[in-house]
C-alpha atoms as a printed R data frame, in Angstrom:
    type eleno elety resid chain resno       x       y      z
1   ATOM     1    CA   UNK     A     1 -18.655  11.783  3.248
2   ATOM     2    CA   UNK     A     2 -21.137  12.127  0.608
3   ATOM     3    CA   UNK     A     3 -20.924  10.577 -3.051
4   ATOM     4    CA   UNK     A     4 -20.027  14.365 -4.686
5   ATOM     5    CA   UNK     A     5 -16.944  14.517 -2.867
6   ATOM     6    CA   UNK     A     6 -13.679  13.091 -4.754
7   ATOM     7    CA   UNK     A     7 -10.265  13.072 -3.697
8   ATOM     8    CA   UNK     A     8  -8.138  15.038 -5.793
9   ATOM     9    CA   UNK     A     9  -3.809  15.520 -4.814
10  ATOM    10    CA   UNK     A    10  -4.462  18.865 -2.891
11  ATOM    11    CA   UNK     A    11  -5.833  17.161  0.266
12  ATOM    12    CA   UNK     A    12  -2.526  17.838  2.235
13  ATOM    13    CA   UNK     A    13  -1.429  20.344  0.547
14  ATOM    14    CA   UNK     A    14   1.713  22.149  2.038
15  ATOM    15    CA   UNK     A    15   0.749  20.362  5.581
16  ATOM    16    CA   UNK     A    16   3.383  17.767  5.081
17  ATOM    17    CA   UNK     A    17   5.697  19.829  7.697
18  ATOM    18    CA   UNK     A    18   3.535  20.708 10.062
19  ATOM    19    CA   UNK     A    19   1.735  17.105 10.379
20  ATOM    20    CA   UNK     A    20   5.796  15.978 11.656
21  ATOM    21    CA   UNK     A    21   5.462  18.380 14.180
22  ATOM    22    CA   UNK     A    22   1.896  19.334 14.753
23  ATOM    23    CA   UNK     A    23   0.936  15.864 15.795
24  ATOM    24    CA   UNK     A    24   1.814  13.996 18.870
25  ATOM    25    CA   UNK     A    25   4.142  10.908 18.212
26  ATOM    26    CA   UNK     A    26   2.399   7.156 18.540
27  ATOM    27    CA   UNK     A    27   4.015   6.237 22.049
28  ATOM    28    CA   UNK     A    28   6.455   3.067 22.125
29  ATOM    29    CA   UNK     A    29   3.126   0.966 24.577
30  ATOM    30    CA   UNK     A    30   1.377   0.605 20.752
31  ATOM    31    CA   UNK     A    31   4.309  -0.491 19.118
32  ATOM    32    CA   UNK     A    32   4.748  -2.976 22.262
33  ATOM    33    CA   UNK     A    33   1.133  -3.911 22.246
34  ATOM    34    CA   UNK     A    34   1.035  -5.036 18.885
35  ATOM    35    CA   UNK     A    35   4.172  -6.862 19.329
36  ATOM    36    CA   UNK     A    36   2.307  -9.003 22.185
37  ATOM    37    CA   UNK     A    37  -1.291  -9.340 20.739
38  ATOM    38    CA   UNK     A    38   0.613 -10.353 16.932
39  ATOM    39    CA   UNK     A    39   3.554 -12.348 18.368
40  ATOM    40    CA   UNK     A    40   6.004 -10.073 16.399
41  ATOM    41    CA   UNK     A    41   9.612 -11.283 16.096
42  ATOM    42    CA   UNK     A    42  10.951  -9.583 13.438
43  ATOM    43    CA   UNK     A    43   9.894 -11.923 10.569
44  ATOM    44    CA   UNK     A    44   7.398 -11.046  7.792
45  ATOM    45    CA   UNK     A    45   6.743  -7.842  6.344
46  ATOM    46    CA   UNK     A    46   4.672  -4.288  6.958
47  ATOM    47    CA   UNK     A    47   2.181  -2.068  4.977
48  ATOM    48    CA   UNK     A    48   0.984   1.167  6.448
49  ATOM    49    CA   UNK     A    49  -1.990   2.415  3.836
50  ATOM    50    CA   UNK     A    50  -1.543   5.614  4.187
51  ATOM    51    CA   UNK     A    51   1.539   6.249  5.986
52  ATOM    52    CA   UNK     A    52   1.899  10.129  5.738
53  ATOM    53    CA   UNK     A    53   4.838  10.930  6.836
54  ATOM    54    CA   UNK     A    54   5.395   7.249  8.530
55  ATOM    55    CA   UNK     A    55   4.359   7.975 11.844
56  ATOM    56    CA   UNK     A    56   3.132   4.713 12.389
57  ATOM    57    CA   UNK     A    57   5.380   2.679  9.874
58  ATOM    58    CA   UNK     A    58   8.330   3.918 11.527
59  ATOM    59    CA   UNK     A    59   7.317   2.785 15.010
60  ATOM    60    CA   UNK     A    60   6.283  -0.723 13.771
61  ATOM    61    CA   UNK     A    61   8.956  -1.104 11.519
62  ATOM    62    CA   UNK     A    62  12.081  -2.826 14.146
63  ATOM    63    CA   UNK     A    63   9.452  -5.636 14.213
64  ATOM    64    CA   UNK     A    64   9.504  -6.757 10.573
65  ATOM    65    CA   UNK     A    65  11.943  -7.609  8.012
66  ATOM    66    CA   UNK     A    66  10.844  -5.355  6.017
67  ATOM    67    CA   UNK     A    67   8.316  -2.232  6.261
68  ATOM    68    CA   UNK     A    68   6.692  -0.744  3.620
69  ATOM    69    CA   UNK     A    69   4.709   2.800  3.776
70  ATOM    70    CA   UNK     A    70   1.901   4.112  1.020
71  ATOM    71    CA   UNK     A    71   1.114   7.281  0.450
72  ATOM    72    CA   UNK     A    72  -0.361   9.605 -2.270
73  ATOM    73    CA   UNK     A    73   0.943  12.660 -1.050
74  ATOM    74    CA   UNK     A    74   4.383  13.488 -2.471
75  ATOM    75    CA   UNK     A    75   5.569  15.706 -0.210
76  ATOM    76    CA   UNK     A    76   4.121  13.355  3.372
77  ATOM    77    CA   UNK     A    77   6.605  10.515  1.939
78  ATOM    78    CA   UNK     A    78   9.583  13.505  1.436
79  ATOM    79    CA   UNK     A    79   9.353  13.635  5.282
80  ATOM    80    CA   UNK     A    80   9.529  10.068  5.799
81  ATOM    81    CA   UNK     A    81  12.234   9.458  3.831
82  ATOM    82    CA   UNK     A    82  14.288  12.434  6.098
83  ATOM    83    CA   UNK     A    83  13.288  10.733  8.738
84  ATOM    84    CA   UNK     A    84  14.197   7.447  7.926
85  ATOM    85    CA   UNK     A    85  16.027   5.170  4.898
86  ATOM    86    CA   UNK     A    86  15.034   2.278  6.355
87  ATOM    87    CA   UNK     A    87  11.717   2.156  5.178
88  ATOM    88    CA   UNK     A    88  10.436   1.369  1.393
89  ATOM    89    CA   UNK     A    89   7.995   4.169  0.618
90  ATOM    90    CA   UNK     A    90   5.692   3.814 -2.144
91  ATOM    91    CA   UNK     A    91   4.136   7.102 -3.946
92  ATOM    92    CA   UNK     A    92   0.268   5.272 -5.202
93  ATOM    93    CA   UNK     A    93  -3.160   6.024 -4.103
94  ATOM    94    CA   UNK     A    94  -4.485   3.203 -2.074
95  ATOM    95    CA   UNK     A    95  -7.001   2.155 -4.730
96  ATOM    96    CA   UNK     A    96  -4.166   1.348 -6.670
97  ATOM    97    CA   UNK     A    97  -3.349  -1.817 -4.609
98  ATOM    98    CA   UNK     A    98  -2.276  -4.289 -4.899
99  ATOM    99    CA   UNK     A    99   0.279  -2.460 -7.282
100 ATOM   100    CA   UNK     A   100   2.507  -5.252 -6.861
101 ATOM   101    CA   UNK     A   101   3.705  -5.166 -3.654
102 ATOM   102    CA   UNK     A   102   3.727  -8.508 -2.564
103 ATOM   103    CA   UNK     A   103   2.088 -10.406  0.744
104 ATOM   104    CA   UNK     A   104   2.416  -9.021  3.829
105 ATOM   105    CA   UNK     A   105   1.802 -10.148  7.910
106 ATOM   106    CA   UNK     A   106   0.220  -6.981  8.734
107 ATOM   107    CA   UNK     A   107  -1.768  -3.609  6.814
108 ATOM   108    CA   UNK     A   108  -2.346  -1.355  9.131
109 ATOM   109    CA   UNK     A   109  -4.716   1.829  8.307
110 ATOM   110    CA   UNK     A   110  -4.245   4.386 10.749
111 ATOM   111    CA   UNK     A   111  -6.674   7.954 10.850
112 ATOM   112    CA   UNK     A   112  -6.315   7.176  6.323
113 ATOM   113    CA   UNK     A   113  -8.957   4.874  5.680
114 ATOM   114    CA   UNK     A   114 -12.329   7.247  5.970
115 ATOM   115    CA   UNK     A   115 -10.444   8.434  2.213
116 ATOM   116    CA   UNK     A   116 -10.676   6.414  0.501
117 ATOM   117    CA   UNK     A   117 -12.640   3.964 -1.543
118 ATOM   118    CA   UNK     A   118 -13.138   1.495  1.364
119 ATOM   119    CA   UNK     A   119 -15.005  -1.461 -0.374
120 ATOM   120    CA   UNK     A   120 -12.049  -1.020 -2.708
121 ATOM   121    CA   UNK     A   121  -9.059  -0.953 -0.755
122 ATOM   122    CA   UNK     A   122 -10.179  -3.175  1.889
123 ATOM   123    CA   UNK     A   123 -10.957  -6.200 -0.794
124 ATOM   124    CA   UNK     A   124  -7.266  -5.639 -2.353
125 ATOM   125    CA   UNK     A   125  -5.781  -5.884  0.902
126 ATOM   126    CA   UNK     A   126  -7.721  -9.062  2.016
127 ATOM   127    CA   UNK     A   127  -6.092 -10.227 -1.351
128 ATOM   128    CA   UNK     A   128  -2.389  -8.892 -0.155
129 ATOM   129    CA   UNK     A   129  -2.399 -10.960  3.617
130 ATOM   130    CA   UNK     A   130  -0.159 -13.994  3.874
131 ATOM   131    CA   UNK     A   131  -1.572 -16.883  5.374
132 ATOM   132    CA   UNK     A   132  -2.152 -15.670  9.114
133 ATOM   133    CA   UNK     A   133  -1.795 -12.155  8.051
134 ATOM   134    CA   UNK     A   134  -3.915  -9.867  9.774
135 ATOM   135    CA   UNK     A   135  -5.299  -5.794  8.938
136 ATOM   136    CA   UNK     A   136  -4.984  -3.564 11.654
137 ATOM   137    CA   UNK     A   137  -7.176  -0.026 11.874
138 ATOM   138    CA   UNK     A   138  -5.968   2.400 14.351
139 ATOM   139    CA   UNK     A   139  -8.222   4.536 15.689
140 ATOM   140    CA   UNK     A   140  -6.794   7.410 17.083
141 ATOM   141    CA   UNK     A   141  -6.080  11.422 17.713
142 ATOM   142    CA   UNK     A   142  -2.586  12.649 17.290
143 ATOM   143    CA   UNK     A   143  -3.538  16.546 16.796
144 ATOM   144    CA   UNK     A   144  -5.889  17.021 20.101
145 ATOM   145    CA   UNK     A   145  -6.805  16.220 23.137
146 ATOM   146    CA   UNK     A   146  -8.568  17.585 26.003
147 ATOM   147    CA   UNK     A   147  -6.924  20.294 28.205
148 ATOM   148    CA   UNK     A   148  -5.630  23.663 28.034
149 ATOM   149    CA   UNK     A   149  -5.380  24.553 24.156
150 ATOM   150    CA   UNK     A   150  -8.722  26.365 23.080
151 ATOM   151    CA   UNK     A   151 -10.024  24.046 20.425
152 ATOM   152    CA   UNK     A   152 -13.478  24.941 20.444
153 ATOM   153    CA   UNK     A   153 -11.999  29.207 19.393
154 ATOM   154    CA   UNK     A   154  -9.490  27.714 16.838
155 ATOM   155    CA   UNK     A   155 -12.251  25.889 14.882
156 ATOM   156    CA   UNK     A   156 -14.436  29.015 15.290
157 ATOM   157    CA   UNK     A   157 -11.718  30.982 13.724
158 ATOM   158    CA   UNK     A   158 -10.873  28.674 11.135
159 ATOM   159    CA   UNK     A   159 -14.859  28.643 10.129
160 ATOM   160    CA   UNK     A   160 -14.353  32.632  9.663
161 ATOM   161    CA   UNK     A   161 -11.267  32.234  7.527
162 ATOM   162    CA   UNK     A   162 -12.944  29.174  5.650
163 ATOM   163    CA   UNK     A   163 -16.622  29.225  6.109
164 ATOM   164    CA   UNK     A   164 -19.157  27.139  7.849
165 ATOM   165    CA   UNK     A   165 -18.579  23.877  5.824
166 ATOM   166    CA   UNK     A   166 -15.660  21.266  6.464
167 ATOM   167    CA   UNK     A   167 -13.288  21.655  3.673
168 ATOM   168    CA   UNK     A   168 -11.233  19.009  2.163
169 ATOM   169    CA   UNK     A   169  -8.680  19.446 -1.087
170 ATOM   170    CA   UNK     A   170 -10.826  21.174 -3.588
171 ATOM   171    CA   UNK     A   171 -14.060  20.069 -2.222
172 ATOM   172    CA   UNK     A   172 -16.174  19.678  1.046
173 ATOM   173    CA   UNK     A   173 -17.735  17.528  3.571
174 ATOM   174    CA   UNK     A   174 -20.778  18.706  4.950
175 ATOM   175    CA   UNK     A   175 -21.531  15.876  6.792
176 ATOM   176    CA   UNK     A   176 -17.717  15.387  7.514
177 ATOM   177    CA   UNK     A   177 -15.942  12.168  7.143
178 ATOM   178    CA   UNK     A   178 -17.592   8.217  7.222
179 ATOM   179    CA   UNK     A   179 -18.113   5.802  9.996
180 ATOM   180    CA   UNK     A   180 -19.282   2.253  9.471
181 ATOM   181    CA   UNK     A   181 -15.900   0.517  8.742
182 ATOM   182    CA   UNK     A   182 -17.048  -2.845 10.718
183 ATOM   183    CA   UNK     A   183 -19.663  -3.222  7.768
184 ATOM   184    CA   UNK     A   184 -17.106  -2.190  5.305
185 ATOM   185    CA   UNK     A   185 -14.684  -4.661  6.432
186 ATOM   186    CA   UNK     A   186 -17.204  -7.499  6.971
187 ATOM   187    CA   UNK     A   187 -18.252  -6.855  3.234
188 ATOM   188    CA   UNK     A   188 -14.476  -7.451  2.207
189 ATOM   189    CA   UNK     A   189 -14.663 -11.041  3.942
190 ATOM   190    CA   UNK     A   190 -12.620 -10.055  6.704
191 ATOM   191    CA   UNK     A   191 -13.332 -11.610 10.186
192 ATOM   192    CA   UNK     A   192 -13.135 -10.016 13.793
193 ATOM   193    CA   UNK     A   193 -12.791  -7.567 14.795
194 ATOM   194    CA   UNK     A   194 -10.674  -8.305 17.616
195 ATOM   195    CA   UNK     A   195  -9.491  -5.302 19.813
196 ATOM   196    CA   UNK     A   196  -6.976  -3.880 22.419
197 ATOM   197    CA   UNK     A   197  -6.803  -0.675 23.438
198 ATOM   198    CA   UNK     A   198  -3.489   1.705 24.825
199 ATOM   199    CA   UNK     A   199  -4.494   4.287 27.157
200 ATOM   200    CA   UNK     A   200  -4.333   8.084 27.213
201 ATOM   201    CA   UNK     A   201  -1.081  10.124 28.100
202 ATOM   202    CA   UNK     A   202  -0.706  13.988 28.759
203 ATOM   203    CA   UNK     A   203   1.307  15.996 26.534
204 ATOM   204    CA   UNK     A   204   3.105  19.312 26.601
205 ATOM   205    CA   UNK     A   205   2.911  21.331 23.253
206 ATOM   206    CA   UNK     A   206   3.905  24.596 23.106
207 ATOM   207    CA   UNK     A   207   2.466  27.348 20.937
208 ATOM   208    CA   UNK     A   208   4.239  26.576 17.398
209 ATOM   209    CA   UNK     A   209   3.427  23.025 17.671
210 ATOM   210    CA   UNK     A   210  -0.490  23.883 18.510
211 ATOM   211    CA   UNK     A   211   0.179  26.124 14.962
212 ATOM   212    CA   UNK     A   212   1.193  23.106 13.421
213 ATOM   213    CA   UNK     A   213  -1.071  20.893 14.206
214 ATOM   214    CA   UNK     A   214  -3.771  23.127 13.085
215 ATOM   215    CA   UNK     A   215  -2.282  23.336  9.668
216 ATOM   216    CA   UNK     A   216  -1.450  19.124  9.782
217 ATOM   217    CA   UNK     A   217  -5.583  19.255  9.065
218 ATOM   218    CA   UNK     A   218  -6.952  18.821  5.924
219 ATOM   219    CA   UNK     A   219  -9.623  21.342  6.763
220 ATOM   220    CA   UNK     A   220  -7.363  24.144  7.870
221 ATOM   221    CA   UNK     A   221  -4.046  23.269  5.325
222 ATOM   222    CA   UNK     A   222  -2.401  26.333  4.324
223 ATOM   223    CA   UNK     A   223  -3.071  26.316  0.885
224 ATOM   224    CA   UNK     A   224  -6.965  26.706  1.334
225 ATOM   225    CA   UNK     A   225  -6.683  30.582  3.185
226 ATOM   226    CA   UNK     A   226  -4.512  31.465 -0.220
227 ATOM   227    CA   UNK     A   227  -3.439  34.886  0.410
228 ATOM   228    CA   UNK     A   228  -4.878  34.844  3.463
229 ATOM   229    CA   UNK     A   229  -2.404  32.362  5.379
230 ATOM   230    CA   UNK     A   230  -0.296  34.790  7.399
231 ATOM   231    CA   UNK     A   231  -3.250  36.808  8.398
232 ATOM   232    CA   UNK     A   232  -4.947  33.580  9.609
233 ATOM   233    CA   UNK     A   233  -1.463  32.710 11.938
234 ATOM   234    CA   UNK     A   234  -1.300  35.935 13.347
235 ATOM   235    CA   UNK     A   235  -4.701  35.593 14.582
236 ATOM   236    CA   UNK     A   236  -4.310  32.097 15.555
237 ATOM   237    CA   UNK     A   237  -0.998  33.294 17.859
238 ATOM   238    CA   UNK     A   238  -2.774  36.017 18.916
239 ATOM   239    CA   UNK     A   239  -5.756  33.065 20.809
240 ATOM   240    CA   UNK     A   240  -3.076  30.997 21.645
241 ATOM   241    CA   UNK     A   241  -1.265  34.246 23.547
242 ATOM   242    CA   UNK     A   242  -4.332  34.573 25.636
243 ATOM   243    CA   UNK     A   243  -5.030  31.259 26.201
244 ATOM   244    CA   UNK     A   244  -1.241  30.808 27.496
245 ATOM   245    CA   UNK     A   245   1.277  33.443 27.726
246 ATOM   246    CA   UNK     A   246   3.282  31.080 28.415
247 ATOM   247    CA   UNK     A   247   2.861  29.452 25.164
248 ATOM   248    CA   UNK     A   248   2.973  26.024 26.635
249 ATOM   249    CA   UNK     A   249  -0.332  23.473 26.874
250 ATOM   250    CA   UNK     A   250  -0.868  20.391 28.232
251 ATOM   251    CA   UNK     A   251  -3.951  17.831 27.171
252 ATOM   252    CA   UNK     A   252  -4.761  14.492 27.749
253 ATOM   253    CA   UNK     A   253  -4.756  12.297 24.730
254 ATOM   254    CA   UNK     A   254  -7.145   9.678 24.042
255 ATOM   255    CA   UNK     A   255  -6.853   6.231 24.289
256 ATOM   256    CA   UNK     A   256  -5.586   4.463 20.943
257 ATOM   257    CA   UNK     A   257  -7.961   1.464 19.758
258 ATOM   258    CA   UNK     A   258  -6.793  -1.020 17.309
259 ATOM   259    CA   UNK     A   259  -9.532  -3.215 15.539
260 ATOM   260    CA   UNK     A   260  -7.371  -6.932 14.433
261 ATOM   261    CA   UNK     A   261  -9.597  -8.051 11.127
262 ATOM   262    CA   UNK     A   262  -9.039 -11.472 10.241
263 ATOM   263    CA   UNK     A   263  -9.026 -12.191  6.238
């Protein structure tokens, strides 16, 4: 991510849908995984920096009192709340934290951080962990895998519709999004990290959910082919067709990593 490059609230634009049903769902081993390497028993209480449309808060949430999901998109936490009541969800930027929320046993980032001010954010949630409270970042890949679906001629056809260079909300990202987050984190004062992993599983997706994933990115979200959207889908079907008449497609997700940083 280079230093020209500023968020701004048309990131997601229009993608809140499809990210629900473009992405594959966390599976229930992270949720258990956690539970074991964090001694979970329903006490204390959740952050998921953001939570989108609280794919991960809802997961973690039966092992809190209380979960809490942040988000600046509008329109990821109008999804969350359909999905779910149970949840607090908080419309802020991250680098608005600590915004009052209150302690928590566990902030977890998961596929948000690289957006946003990460000295920032990661110094006002050292600030926001009870005693014993750890941060949690997620790596992972909810939108692809490796099998049947023809990534490589989707981004290629994306590029034509969008150009050679990443896009992202009203801006771009040449170089595409940062790395580095063990220095980031160390910088904060946090400690670690400490890691477990939950492996790979093969999904089915059929064509429509393929479509939605593509537009779940931030570098393909409707809004940036303007008038050009439909004409876009219909040649995005029309690859998929070939690839699959069937419109079904099976890949092998990667394995989910979660780094435990210690404040």
């Amino acid at each position: 991510m280079t230093d020209a490059w500023e968020w701004d609230p048309s990131l997601y634009s229009g993608s809140a849908g499809y990210y629900v049903r473009g992405r594959a769902a966390y599976p229930p081993s992270l949720a258990e995984a956690f539970v074991a390497e964090l001694g979970l028993d329903g006490s204390g209480r959740l952050l998921d920096v953001g939570c989108g449309p609280g794919s991960l808060t809802l997961l973690l949430a039966g092992s809190f009192e209380e979960a809490v999901g942040l988000d600046a998109d509008a329109d990821m936490l109008a999804e969350a709340r359909r999905l779910s009541e149970g949840c607090r969800w908080v419309h802020r930027r991250a680098e608005e934290l600590p915004a009052g929320l209150g302690t928590f046993r566990l902030v977890t980032f998961a596929q948000s951080f690289h957006w946003f001010d990460r000295p920032r954010v990661a110094a006002a949630v050292r600030g926001m962990l009870e005693p014993g409270g750890i941060c949690a970042h997620v790596h992972a890949t909810t939108h692809e895998g490796d099998g049947s679906v023809p990534h490589a001629e989707i981004a290629e056809l994306v590029r034509e519709y969008l150009g050679p260079v990443r896009r992202a909300g009203r801006g771009t990202l040449p170089s595409g999004t940062p790395g580095g987050e063990p220095e980031i984190y160390r910088g904060a004062g946090f400690r670690g990290p400490r890691r477990f992993t939950v492996p790979g599983r093969v999904v089915t997706r059929t064509a429509d959910e393929v479509v939605a994933g593509v537009f779940s990115l931030s570098g393909s979200a409707p809004h940036l082919f303007g008038e050009r959207r439909a004409e876009f889908e219909a040649g995005l079907r029309e690859l998929l067709g070939r690839a699959s008449p069937a419109g079904v497609f099976t890949e092998r997700l990667r394995e989910i990593a979660v780094d435990l940083w210690e404040p």
